[in-house]
C-alpha positions as CSV (number, residue, x, y, z in Angstrom):
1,X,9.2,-0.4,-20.2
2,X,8.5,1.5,-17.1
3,X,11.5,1.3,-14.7
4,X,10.8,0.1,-11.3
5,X,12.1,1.2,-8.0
6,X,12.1,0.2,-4.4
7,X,9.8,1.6,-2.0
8,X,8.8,0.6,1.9
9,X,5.1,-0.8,2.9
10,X,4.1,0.1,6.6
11,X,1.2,-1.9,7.8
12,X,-1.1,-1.3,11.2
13,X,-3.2,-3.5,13.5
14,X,-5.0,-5.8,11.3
15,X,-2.9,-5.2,8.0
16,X,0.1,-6.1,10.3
17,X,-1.4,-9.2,11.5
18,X,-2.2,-10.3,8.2
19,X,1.3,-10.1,6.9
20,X,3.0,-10.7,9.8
21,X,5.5,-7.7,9.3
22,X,5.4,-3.9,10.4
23,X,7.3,-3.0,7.5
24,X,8.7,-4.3,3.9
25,X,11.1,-3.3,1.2
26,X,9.1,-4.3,-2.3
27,X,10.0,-3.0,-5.9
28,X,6.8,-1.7,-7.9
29,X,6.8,0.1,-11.3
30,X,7.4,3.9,-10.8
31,X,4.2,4.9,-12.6
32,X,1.8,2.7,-11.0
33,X,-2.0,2.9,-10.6
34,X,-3.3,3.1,-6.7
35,X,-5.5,0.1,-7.2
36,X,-3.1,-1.6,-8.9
37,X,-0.1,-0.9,-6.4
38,X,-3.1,-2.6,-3.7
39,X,-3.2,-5.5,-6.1
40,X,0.9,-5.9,-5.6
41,X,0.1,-6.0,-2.0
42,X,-2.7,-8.8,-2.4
43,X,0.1,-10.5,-4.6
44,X,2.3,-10.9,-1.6
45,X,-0.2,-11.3,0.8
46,X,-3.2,-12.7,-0.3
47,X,-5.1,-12.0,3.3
48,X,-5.2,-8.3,2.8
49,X,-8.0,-8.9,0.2
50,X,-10.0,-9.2,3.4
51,X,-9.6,-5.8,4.7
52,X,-9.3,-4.1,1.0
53,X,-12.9,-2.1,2.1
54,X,-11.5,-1.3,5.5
55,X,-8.2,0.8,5.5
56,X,-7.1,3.8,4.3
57,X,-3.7,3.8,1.9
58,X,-1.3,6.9,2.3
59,X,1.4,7.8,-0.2
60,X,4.1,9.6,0.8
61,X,2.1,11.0,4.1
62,X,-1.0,11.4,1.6
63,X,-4.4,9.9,1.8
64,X,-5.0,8.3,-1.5
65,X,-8.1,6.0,-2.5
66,X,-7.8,2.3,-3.9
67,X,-8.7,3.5,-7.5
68,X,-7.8,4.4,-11.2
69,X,-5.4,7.9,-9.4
70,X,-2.0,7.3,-11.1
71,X,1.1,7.4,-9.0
72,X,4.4,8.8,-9.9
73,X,6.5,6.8,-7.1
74,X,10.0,7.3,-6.2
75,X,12.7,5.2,-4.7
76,X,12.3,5.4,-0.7
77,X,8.4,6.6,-1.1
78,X,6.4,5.2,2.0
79,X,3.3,3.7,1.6
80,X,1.3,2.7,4.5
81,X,-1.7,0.3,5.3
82,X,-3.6,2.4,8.1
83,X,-6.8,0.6,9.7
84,X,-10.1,2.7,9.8
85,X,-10.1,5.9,12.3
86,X,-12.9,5.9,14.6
87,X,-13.4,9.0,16.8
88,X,-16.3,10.2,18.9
């Protein structure tokens, strides 16, 4: 069994207005699979589905994309749900 521990979700603009929340406290498995660690996300807030194609997840400070990339998580890691960057 693969022991869990608690880490914090940041969500901006749209992700935020999805969940309602700037921030959360959830407990995920330690080793844990990007997409699947998005799919934990969708579990708790099934409206982020919508804007799967259109954010960029960070671990720890590090872009990381919504695929098969194992994670190695530990308690306190910061995730965060950051909207698309547009520049000109």
């Amino acid at each position: 069994m693969v022991p869990r521990c608690q880490i914090e979700v940041l969500y901006f603009a749209k992700s935020a207005e999805i969940t309602g929340v700037r921030s959360e406290t959830i407990c995920v498995p330690q080793e844990i699979k990007a997409f699947q660690l998005w799919k934990e996300l969708e579990t708790l807030h099934p409206g982020l589905a919508d804007v799967r194609n259109q954010v960029i997840f960070a671990v720890r400070q590090e872009y990381v994309e919504l695929g098969d990339q194992q994670l190695l998580l530990q308690p306190g890691d910061e995730i965060a749900i950051i909207p698309p960057i547009s520049g000109g």
